[in-house]
C-alpha positions in Angstrom: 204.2 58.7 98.8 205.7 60.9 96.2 205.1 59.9 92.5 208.5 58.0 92.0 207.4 55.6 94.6 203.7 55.2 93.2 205.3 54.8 89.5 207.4 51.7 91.6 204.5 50.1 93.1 202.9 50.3 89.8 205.7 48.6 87.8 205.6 46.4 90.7 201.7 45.4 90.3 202.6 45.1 86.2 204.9 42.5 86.8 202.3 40.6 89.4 199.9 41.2 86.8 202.2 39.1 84.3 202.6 36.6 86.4 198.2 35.9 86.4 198.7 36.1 82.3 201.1 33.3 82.3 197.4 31.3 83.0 196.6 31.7 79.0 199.8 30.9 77.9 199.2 27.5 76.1 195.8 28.8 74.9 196.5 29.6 71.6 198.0 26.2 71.1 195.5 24.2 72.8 194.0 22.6 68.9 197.9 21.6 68.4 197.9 19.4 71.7 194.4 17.9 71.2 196.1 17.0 67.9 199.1 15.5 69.0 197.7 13.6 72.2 194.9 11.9 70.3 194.5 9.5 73.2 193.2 12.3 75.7 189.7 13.4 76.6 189.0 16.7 75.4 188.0 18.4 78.5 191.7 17.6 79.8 193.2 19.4 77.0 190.7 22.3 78.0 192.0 21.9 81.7 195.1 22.8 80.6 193.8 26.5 81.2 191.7 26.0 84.1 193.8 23.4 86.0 195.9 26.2 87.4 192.6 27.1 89.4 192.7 23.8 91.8 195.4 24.6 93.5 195.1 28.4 93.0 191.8 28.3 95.4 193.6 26.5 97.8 197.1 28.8 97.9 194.5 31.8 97.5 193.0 30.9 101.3 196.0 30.0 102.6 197.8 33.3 101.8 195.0 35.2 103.0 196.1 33.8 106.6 199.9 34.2 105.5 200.0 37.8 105.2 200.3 38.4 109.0 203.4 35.7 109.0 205.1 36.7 105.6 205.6 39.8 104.2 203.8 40.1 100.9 206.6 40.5 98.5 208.5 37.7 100.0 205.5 35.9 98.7 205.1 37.4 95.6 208.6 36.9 94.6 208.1 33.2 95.6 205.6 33.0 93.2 207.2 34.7 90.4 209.8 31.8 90.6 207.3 29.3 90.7 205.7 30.5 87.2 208.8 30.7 85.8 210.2 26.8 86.8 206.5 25.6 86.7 206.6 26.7 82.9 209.6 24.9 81.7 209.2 21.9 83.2 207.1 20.1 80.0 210.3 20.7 78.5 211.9 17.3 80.2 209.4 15.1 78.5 207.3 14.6 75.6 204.1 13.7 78.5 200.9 15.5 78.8 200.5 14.0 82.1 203.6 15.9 82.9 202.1 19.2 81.2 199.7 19.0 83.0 201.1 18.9 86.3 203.3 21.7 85.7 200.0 23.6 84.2 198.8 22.6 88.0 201.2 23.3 89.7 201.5 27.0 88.2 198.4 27.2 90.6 200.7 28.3 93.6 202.0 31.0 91.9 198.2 32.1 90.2 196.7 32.3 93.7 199.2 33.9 95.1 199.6 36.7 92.6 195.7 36.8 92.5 195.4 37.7 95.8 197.9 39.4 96.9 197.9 42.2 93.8 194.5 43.9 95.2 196.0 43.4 98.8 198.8 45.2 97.0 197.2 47.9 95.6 194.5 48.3 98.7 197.3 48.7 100.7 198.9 52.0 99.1 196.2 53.7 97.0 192.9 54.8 98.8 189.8 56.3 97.2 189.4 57.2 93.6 192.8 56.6 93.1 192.5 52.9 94.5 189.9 52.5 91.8 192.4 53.7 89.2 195.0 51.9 89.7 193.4 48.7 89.8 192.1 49.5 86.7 195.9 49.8 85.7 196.3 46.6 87.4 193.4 45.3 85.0 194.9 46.5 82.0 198.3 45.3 82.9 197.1 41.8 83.3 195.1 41.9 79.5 198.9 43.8 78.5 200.7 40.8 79.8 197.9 37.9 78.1 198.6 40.1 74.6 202.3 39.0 75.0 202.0 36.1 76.2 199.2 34.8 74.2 200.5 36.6 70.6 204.2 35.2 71.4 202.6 31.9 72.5 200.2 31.5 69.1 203.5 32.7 66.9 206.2 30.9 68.7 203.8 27.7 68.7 203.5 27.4 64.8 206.4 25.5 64.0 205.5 23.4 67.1 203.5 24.0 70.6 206.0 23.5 73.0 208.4 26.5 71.5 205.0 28.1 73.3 207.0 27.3 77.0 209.1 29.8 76.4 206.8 32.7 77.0 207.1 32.0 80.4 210.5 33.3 80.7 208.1 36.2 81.9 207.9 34.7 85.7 211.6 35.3 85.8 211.3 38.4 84.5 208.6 39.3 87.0 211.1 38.3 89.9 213.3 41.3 89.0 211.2 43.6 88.8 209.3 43.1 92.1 213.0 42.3 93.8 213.6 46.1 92.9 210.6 47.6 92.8 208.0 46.6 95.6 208.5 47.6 98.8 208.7 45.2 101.8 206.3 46.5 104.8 206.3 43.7 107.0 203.7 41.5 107.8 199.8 42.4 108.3 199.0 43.4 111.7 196.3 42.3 113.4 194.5 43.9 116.6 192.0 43.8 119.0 189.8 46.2 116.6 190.9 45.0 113.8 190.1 41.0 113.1 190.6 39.3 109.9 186.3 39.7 108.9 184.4 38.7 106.2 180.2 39.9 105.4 177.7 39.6 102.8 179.1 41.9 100.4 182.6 39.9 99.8 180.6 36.7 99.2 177.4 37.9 97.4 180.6 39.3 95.1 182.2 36.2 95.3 179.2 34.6 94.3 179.2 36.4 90.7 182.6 35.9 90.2 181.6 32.2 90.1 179.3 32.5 87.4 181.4 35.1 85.8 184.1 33.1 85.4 182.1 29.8 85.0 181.1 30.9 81.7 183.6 33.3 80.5 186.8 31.2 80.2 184.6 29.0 77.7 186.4 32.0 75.1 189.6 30.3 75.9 189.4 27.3 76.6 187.3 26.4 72.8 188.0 29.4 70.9 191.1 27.3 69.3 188.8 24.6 68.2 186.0 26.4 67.3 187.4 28.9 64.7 186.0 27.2 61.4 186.7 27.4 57.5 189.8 28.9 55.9 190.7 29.9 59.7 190.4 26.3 61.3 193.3 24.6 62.9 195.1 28.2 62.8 197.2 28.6 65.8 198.4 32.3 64.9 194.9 33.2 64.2 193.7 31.8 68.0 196.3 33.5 69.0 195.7 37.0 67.5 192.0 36.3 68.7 193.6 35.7 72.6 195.3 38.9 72.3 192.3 41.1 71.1 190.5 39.7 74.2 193.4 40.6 76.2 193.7 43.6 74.5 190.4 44.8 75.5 190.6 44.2 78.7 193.7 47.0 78.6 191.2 49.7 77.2 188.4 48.7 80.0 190.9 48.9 82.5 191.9 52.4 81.9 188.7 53.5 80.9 187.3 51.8 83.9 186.8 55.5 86.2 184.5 56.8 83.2 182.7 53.6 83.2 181.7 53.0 86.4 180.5 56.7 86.7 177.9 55.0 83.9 177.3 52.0 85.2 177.2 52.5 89.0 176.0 49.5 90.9 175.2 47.4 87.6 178.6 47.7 86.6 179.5 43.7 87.3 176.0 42.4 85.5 176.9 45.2 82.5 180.2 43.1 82.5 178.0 39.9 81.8 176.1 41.1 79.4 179.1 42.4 77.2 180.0 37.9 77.5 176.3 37.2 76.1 177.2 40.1 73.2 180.5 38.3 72.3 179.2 34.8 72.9 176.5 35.0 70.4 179.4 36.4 67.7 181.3 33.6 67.9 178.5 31.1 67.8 176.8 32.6 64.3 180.0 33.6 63.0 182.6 31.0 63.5 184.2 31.6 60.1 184.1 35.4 60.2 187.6 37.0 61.1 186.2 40.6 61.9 183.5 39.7 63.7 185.3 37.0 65.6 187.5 39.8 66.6 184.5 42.1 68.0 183.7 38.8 69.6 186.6 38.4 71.0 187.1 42.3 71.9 183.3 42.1 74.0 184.2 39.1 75.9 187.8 40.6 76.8 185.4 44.0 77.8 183.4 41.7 79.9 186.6 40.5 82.2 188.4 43.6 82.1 185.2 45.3 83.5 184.2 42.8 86.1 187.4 41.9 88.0 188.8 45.1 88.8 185.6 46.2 90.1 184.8 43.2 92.0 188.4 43.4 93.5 187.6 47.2 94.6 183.7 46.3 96.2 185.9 43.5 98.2 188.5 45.2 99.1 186.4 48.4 100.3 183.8 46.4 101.7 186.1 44.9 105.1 188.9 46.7 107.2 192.4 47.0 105.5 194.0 44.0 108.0 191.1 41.6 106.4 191.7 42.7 102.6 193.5 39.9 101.6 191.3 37.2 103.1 188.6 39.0 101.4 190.3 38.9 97.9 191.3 35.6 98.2 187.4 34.6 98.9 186.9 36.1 96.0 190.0 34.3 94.0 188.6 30.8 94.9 185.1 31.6 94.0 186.6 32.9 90.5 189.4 29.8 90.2 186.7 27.5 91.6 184.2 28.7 88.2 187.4 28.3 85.9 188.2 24.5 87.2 184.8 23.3 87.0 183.7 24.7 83.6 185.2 22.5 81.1 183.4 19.6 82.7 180.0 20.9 84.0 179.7 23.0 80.2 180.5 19.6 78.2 178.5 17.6 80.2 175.8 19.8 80.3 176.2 19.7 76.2 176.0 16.1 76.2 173.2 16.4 78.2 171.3 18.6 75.9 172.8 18.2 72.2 173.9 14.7 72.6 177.2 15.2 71.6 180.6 18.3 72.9 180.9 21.2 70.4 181.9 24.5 70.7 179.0 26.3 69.3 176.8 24.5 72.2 178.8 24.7 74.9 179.1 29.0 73.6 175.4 28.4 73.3 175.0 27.2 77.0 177.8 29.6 78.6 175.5 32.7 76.4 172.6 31.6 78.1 174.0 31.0 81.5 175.6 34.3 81.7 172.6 36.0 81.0 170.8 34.5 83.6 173.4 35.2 86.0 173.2 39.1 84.5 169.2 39.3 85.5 170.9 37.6 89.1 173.3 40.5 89.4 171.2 43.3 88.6 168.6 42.0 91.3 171.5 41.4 94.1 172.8 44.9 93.7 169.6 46.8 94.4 169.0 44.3 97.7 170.0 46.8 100.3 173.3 47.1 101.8 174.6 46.0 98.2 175.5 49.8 97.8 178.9 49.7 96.0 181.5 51.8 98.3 184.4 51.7 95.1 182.1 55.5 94.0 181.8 56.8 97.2 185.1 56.3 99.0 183.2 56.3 102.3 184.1 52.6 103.6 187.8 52.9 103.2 187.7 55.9 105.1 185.8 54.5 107.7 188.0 50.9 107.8 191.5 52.6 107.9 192.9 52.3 110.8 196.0 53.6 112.6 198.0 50.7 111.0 197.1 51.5 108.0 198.6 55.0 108.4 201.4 54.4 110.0 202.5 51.9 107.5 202.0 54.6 104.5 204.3 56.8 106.4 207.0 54.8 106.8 208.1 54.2 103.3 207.2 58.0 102.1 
């Protein structure tokens, strides 16, 4: 490919990236609907956020099949249009119920674009440069939730449903991948090369579980938990959204020079940078500046663990099973997003007697760093040797497919 066609694909995995932002776009309004729908649990309003991930987990497996039926940017332009109807629907009725149905049904479009933007990007870049340019993808994605979560908080002032219109973006989106991503086909699938998972896609998948588990408890409460002068503050939640977002643009560039630091501990470093953040936010809850570093270390966290848990599961299989592999990965990640708002308020019930943010922070802290001393033990278990340094994997896995497909759109 000559660099016209990479700077398309790029654009291309940009706009998919947008698409997977759209999941934070009611985030900086969520105290303004707990307000407003007095009558509804809590954890609902939370769900708003993570509800996406139900049927996101589902799609996500599904599409990992679907790839050798329908071409991937038939797909992806499929579910650019369902983020973009999905997100204008609440507009028909004053209903939560029917907010959150749409928020739900946004889900097909999440899982698609969540899986199929490393498939994306695993299937044109190789090596160092695959590693780069999911780091793009990373940064693209934290881009896209410092729109959409800065618009969403400023639009959402006068009222949270002028929020909806941020996700104009999934139309957007369409256009952009319509004209810039090339359509190769379908996925082939030999003799020699079978749609195959191993240990290293699920002991990854595994972490992205407990990543996300615990990190989307910044979202989800960060809204009701600013306190003081700053409570009840919808610009402020959302300027806090966008710093998180925002630093998960400078991890993803910078994500080549970190790994060369990290190495194999990379996705437990990317924990620990939650535990950092989550202990900001529960001793200063009043404190704009150092709610913003807190918000800027949990943003570090994601930006640093997905792109390099995409790259370890996407160079640990054969190019044919990519997909299926990041869409293993997806539902493990959606499946730690759905179920947190309930296990993390029950378990604060549990403990505390009573739902606040500063316990459930507490818990997620605590939890995160216990999955951190789990990560740094599962990547010196051998065979956990990260190929995303080495480059020697993808080499290996790339078949004759593979290049012949790269040839026919240079």
């Amino acid at each position: 490919m000559n660099n016209t066609q990479k700077t398309k694909i790029i654009l291309a995995i940009v706009a998919i990236s947008f698409i997977q932002g759209l999941q934070y776009c009611v985030s900086p309004v969520l105290g303004q609907i707990q307000e407003h729908y007095l009558d509804i649990n809590v954890s609902l309003v939370q769900m708003l956020i993570t509800a996406p991930a139900l049927l996101s987990m589902i799609v996500a497996l599904i599409s990992g099949g679907l790839v050798v039926k329908i071409s991937k940017k038939k797909l992806l332009l499929f579910a650019a249009l369902v983020a973009g109807v999905t997100g204008f629907l609440p507009y028909l009725a004053d209903s939560f119920w029917l907010l959150f149905i749409s928020r739900t049904l946004y889900g097909i479009a999440l899982g698609l674009a969540c899986t199929l933007n490393t498939a994306v990007v695993a299937e044109f870049f190789e090596g160092d440069e695959r590693v780069s340019v999911m780091g793009i993808q990373a940064a693209s994605i934290g881009v896209g939730m410092v729109i959409i979560t800065t618009l969403g908080g400023k639009l959402g002032s006068p009222g949270f449903t002028y929020s909806y219109l941020t996700n104009i973006i999934g139309f957007l989106s369409f256009l952009v991948l319509a004209a810039m991503l090339p359509d190769t086909g379908v996925s082939k699938v030999t003799q020699t090369e079978k749609i195959r998972l191993n240990k290293r896609v699920f002991q990854v998948a595994f972490l992205g579980f407990l990543e996300f588990l615990f990190l989307i408890t910044f979202t989800t409460n960060i809204a009701m938990h600013i306190s003081g002068a700053l409570a009840g503050d919808s610009s402020v939640s959302g300027i806090l959204t966008g710093v998180f977002s925002g630093a998960q643009i400078v991890m993803g560039l910078a994500l080549g020079y970190v790994t060369k630091v990290t190495g194999n501990a990379t996705l437990p470093v990317a924990m620990l940078s939650f535990v950092a953040g989550a202990a900001l936010l529960i001793l200063f809850p009043s404190n704009l500046p150092i709610l913003l570093a807190a918000a800027a270390l949990c943003g570090f966290s994601q930006g640093m663990f997905i792109p390099q848990a995409m790259v370890d599961v996407a160079n640990a299989v054969r190019p044919v099973a990519t997909a299926m592999a990041s869409a293993c990965f997806t539902c493990a990640m959606c499946f730690g997003q759905l179920v947190s708002p309930s296990v993390l308020n029950a378990i604060s019930r549990f403990i505390y007697g009573k739902v606040s943010t500063s316990n459930v922070y507490t818990i997620a802290g605590i939890g995160m760093a216990a999955s951190a001393a789990a990560g740094f033990l599962m990547m010196k278990t051998p065979g956990s040797k990260s190929p995303a340094f080495h480059g020697t994997m993808e080499k290996q896995s790339l078949g004759p497919a593979k290049h012949k497909k790269v040839e026919e759109i240079q």
